[in-house]
RODO-2510 file (C-alpha; in nm, 4 decimals, decimal comma):
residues 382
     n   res          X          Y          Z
     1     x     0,0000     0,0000     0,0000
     2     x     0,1395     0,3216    -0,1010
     3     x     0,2000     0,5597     0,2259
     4     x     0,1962     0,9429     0,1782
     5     x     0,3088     1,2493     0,4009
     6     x     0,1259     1,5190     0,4025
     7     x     0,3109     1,8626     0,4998
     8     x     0,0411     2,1502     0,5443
     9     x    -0,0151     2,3688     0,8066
    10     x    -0,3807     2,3945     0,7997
    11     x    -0,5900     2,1506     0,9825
    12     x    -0,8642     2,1424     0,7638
    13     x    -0,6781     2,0933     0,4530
    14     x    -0,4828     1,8060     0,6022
    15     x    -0,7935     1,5918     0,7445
    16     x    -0,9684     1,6683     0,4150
    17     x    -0,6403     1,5150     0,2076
    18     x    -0,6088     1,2294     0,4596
    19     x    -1,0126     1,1487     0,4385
    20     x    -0,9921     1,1559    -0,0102
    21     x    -0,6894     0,9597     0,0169
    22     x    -0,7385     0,7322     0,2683
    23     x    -1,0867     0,6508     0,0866
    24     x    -0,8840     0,5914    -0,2161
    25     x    -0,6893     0,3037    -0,0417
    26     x    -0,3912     0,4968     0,0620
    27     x    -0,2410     0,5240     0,3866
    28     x    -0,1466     0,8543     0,5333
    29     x     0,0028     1,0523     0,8068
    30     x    -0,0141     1,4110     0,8541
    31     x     0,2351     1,7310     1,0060
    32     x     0,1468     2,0712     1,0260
    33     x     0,5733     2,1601     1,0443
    34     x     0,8680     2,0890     0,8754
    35     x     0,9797     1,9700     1,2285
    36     x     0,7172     1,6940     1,2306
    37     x     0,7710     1,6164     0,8764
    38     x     1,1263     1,5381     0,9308
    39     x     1,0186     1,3304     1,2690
    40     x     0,7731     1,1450     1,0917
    41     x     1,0456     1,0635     0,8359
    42     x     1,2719     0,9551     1,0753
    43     x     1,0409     0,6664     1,2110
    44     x     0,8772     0,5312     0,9088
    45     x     0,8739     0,4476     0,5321
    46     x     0,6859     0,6919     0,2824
    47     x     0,6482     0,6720    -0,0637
    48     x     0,5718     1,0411    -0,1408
    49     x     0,5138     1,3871     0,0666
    50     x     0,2367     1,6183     0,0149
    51     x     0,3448     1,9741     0,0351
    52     x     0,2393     2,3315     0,0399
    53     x     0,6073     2,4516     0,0662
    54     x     0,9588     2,2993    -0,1499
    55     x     1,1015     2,3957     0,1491
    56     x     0,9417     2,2705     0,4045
    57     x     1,0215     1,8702     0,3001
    58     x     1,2715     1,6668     0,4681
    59     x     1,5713     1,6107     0,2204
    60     x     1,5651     1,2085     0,2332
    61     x     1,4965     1,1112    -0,1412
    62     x     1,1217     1,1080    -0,0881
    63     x     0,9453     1,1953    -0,4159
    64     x     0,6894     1,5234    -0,3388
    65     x     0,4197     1,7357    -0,5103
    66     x     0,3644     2,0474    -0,4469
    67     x     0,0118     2,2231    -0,3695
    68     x     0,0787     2,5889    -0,3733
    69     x    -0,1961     2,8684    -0,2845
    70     x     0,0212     3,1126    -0,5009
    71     x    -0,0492     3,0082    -0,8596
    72     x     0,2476     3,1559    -1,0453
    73     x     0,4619     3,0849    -1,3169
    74     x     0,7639     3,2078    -1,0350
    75     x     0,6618     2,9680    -0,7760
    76     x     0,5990     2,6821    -1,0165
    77     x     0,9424     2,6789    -1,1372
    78     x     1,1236     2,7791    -0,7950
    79     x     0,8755     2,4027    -0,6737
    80     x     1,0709     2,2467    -1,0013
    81     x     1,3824     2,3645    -0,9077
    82     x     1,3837     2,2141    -0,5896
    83     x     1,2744     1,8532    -0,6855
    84     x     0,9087     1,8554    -0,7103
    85     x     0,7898     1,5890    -0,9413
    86     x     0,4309     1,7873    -0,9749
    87     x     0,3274     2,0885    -0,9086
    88     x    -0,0072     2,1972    -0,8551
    89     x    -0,2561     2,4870    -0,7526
    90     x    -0,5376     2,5306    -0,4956
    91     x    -0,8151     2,4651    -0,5282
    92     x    -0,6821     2,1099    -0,6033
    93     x    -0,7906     1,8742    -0,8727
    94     x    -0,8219     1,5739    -0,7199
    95     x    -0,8253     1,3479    -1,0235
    96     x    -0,4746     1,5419    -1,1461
    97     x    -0,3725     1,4905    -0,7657
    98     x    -0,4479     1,1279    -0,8117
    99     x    -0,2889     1,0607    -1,0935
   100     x     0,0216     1,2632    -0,9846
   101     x     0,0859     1,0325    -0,7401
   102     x     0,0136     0,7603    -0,9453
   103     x     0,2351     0,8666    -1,1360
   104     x     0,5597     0,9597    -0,8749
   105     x     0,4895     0,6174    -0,7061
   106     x     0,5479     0,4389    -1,0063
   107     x     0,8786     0,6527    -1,1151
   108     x     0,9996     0,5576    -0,7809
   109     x     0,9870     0,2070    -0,7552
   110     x     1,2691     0,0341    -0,7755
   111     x     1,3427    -0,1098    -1,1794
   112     x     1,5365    -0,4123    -1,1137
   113     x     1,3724    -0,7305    -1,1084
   114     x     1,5723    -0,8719    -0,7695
   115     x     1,3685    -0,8830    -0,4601
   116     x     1,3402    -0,5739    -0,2820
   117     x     1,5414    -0,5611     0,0774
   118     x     1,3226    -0,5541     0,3766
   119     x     1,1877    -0,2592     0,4920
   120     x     1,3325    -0,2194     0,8964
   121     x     1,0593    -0,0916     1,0813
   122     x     1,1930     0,1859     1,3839
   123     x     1,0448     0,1752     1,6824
   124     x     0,8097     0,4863     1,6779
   125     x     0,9020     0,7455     1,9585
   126     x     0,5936     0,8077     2,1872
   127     x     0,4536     1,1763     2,2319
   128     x     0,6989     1,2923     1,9818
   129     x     0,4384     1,4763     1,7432
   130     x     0,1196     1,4979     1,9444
   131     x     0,0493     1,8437     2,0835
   132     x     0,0817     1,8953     2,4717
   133     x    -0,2418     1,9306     2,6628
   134     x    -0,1782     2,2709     2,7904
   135     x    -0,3352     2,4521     3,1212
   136     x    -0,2903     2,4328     3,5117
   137     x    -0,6670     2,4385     3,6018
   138     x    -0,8166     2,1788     3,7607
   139     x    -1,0547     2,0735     3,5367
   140     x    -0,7874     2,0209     3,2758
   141     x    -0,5712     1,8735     3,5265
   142     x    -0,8465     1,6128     3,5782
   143     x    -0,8706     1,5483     3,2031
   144     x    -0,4744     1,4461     3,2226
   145     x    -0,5081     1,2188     3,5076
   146     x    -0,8061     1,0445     3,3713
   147     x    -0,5844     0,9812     3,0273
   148     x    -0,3122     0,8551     3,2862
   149     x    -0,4940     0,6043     3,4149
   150     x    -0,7044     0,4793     3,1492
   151     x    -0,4589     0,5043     2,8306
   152     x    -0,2564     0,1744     2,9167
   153     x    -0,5798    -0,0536     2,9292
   154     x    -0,7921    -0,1496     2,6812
   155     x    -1,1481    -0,0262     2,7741
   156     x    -1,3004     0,1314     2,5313
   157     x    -1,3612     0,5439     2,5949
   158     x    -1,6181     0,7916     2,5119
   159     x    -1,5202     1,1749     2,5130
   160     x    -1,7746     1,4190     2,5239
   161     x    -1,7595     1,8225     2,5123
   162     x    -1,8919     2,0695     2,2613
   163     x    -1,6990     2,1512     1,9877
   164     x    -1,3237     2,3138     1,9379
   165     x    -1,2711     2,2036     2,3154
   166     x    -0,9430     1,9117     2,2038
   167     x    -1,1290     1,5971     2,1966
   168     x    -0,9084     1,4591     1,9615
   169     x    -0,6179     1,5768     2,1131
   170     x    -0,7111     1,3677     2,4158
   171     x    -0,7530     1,0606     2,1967
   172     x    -0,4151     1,0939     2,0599
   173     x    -0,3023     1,1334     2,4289
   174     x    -0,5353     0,8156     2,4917
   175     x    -0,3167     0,6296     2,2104
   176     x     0,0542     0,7511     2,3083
   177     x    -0,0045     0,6614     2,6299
   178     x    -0,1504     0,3092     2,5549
   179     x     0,0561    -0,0360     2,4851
   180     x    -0,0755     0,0059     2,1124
   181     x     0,1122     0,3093     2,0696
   182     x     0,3257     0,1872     1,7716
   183     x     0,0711     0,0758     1,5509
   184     x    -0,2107     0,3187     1,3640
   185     x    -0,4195     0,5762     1,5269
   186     x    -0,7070     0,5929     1,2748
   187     x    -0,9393     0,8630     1,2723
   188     x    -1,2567     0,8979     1,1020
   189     x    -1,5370     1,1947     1,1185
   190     x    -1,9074     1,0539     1,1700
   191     x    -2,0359     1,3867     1,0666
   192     x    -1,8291     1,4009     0,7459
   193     x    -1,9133     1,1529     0,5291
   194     x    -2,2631     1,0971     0,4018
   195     x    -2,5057     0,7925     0,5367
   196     x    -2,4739     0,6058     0,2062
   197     x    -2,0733     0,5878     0,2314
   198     x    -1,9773     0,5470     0,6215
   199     x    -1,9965     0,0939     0,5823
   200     x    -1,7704     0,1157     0,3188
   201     x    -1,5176     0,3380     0,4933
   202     x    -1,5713     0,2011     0,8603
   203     x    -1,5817    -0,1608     0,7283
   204     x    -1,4182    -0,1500     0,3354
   205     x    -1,5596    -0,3162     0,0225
   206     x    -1,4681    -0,5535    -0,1952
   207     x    -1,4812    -0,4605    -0,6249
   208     x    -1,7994    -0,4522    -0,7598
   209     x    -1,9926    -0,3986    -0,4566
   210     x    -2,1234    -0,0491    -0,6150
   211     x    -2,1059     0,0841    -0,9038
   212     x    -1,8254     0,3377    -0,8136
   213     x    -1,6177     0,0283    -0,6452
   214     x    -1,3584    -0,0189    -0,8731
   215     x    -1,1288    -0,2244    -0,6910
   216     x    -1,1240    -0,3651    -0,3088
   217     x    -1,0913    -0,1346    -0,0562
   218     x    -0,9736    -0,2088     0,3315
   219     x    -1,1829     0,0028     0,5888
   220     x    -1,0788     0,2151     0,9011
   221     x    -1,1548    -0,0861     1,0986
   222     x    -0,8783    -0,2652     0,8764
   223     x    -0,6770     0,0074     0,8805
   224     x    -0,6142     0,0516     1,2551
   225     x    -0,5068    -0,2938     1,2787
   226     x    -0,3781    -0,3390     1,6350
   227     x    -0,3983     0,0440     1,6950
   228     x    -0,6530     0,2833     1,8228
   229     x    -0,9882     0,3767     1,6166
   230     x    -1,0973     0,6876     1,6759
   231     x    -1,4583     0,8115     1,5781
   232     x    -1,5260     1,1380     1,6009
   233     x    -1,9172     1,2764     1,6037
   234     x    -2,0385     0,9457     1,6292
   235     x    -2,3610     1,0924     1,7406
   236     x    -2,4263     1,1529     1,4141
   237     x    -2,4007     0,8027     1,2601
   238     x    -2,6906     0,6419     1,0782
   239     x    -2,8855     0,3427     1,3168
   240     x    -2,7924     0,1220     1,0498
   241     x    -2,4786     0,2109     1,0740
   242     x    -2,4336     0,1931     1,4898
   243     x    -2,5904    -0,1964     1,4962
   244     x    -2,2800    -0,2844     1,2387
   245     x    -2,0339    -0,1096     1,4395
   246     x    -2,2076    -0,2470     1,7517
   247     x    -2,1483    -0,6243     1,6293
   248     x    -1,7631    -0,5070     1,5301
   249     x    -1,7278    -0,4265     1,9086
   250     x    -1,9675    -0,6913     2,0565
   251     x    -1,7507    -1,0054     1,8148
   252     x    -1,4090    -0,8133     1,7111
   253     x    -1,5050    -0,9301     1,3471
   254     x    -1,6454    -0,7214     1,0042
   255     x    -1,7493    -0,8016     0,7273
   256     x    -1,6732    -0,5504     0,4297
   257     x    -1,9607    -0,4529     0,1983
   258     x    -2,0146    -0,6587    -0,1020
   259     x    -1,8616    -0,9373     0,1138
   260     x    -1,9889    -1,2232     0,3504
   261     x    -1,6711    -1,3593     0,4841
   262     x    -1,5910    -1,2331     0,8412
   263     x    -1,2655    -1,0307     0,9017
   264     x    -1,0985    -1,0325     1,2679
   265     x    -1,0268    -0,7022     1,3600
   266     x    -0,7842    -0,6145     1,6884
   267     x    -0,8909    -0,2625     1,7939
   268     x    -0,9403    -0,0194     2,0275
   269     x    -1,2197     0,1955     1,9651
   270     x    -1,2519     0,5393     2,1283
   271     x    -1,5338     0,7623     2,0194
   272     x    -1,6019     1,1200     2,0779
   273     x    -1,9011     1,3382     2,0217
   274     x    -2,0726     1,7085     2,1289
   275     x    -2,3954     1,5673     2,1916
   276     x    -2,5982     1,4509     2,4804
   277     x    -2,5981     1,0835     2,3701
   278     x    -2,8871     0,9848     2,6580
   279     x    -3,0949     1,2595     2,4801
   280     x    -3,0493     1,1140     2,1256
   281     x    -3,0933     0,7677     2,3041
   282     x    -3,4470     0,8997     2,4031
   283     x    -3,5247     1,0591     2,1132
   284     x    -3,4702     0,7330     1,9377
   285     x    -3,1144     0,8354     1,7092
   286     x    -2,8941     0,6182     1,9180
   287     x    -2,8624     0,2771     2,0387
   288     x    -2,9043     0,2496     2,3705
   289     x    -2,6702    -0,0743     2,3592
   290     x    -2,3802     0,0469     2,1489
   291     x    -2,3617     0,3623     2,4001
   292     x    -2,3017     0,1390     2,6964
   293     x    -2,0473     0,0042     2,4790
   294     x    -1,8564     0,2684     2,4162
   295     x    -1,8634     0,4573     2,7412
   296     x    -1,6577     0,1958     2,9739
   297     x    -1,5139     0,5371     3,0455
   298     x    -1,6732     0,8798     2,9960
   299     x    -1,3947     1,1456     2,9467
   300     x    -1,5638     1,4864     2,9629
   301     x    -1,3511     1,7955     2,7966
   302     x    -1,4331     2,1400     2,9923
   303     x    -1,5454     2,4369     2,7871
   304     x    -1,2698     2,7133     2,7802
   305     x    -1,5232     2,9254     2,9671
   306     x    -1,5265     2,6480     3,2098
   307     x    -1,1235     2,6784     3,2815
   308     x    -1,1032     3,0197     3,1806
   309     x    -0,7532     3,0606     3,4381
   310     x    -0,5902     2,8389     3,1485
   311     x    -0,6055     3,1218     2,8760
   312     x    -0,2848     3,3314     2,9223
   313     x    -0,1555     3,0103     2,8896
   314     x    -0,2762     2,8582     2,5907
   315     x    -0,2350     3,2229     2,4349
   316     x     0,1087     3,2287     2,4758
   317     x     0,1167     2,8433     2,3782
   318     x    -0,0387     2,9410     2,0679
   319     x     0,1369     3,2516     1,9529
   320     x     0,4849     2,9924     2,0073
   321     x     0,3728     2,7312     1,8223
   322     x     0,1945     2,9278     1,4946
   323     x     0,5531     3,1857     1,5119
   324     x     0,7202     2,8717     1,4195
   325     x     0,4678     2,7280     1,1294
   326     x     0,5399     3,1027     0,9819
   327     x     0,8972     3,1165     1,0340
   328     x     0,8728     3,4140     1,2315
   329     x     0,9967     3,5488     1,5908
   330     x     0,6996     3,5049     1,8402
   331     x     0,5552     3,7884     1,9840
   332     x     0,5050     3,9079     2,3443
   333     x     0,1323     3,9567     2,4440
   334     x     0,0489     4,2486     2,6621
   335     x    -0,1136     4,1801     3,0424
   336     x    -0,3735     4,4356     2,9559
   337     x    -0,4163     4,2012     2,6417
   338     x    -0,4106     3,8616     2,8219
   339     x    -0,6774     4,0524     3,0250
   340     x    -0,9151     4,0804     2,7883
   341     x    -0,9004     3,8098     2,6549
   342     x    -0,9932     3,5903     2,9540
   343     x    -1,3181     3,7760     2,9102
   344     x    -1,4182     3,6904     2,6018
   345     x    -1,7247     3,4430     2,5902
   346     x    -1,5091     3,1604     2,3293
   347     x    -1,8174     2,9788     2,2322
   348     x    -1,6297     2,8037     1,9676
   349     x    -1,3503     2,7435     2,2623
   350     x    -0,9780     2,6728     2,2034
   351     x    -1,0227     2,6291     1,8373
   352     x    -1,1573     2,9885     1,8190
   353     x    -0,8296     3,1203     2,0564
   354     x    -0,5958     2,9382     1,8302
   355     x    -0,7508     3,1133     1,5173
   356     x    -0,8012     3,4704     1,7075
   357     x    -0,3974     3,4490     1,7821
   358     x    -0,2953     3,3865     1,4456
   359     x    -0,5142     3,6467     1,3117
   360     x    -0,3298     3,8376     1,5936
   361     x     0,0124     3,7514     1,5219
   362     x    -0,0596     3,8331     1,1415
   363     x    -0,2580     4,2010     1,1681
   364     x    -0,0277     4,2974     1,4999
   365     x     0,2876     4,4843     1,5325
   366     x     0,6060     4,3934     1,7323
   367     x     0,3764     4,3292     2,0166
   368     x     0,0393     4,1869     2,0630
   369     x    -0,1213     4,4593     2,2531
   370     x    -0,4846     4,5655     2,4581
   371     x    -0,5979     4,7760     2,1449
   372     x    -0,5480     4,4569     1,9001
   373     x    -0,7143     4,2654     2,0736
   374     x    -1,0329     4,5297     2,1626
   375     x    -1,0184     4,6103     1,7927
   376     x    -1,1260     4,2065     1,7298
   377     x    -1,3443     4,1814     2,0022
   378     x    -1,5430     4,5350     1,8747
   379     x    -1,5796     4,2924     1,4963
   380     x    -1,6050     4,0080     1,6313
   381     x    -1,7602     3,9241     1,9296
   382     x    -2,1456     3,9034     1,9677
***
């Protein structure tokens, strides 16, 4: 199976990569720096790197494309120039992204006949690319010692808390922390893919069993093979849907779709959503029986309003670790600034700081100071 990087320091456009090619049959892994890129390299095998900066890839021999925001002639040839096999614009074409790699995993393979060597395998360093859990307040604090002592068995855990509040940072934690650390941590969005396609990504499908199945596909089931599963917004999953996954976790075995043979599967599945599940269970959208399933251990993520102490913190967390993704010196944040904005109401919670101190960092001067700060509260804040 071909294995691809992907370099790109936006979230979003690194989940929404990994989803396309991981439904194509590819396996990924993502980093948002050069600095993970070249840490991810370090510990295992890929075949090509995803990238929306020539500079930013590790210099190991790894064939990469480029997918540049700056469509230019200029830019094009500088991506050439320093070893890009393909170079292409946002937004991306996913059939010419497709067939680009196609394409640079074919040129790459070795030509001689003679049995390949074996590939050596490095023992993967724990918590070397998964983000801290940052904050002092108790409520957090709780959060860490919960992951502590329920990360090295095997029950299966449910975290809950509204949205942009790091529930899948505390299912990576979940995962580094576990025995099954150096095998796959496999996510998948509930919420993200439509009703008609979530069995054929959770479970796979062999060719032929649609009209769009082309060739056999393994699921995220597959896929995590002796790792961690994690499914995000699984509140949102189809009942049809929850009484397959329910007999995955009730017999460790699947069946892919087109198929009836019965695949073992070795997983741990932790799931994750911003509802109230006992709600949907009365309302009749969830299975009462799959939800004792999952929640062996309920893992509840406070609000940022809820651990509001924690802010100057994560601020300062934030404006060191987005300086770096833009190359730039990090800036010091003003008390009077810090101030303020433990005030703010953050309904859409750390995910909303993080994106109010880049825009920060970006429009501010030498200095992050009270009157930047007021000046995006005055647009911004209802």
């Amino acid at each position: 199976m071909t294995k691809v990087l992907i370099v790109d320091r936006s979230k979003s456009m690194r989940n929404t990569l990994r989803e396309r090619l991981e439904y194509e049959g590819y396996a990924t892994e993502s980093a948002a720096t050069p600095t993970d890129a070249a840490e991810a390299c370090s510990h295992s095998p890929f075949d090509i790197i995803l990238t929306d900066d020539a500079h930013s890839v590790p210099r190991v021999g790894i064939p990469f494309i480029v997918l540049s925001s700056e469509p230019s002639v200029e830019a094009a040839v500088e991506a050439v120039r320093s070893g890009a096999t393909e170079f292409l614009t946002r937004p991306i074409d996913m059939n010419r992204l497709l067939g680009a790699i196609r394409k640079a995993s074919t040129e790459s393979e070795p030509q001689s006949e003679e049995p390949c060597a074996p590939v050596v395998v490095r023992p993967r360093r724990r918590n070397a690319r998964v983000e801290e859990i940052v904050g002092n307040s108790e409520a957090i604090a709780h959060v860490r010692e919960l992951i502590e002592k329920v990360a090295p068995s095997e029950a299966r855990v449910l975290i809950t808390g509204a949205n942009g509040t790091g529930k899948e940072l505390v299912a990576r934690w979940l995962h580094e922390k576990s025995r099954r650390a150096g095998a796959p941590f496999v996510e998948v969005n509930c919420a993200a893919i439509p009703s008609e396609l979530i069995e054929s990504e959770l479970f796979g499908h062999e060719k032929g069993a649609f009209t769009s199945a082309v060739k056999q596909r393994k699921g995220k089931f597959e896929q995590a093979a002796g790792g961690t599963l994690f499914m995000d917004e699984i509140g949102d999953m189809s009942l049809s849907a929850q009484a397959k996954v329910l007999r995955a976790l009730q017999e460790n075995r699947i069946s892919r779709v087109g198929s009836d043979r019965d695949i073992d599967v070795n997983v741990r599945v932790v799931a994750a959503t911003n509802k109230n599940l006992r709600d949907e269970i009365r309302r009749g959208n969830f299975r009462e029986d799959l939800y004792h399933r999952l929640s062996v251990i309920v893992i509840s993520v406070p609000s940022l309003a809820d651990r509001r102490e924690d802010i100057p913190m994560l601020a300062e967390h934030f404006v060191e670790k987005i300086s770096g993704e833009y190359s730039l010196s990090p800036k010091p944040i003003e008390r009077g600034a810090l101030d303020l904005l433990r005030q703010m109401p953050w309904s859409g919670n750390i995910r909303e700081l993080r994106n109010v101190i880049e825009r920060l960092i970006i429009l501010s001067g030498d200095r992050i100071t009270l009157s930047d700060v007021e000046r995006y509260a005055a647009a911004n804040v209802l």
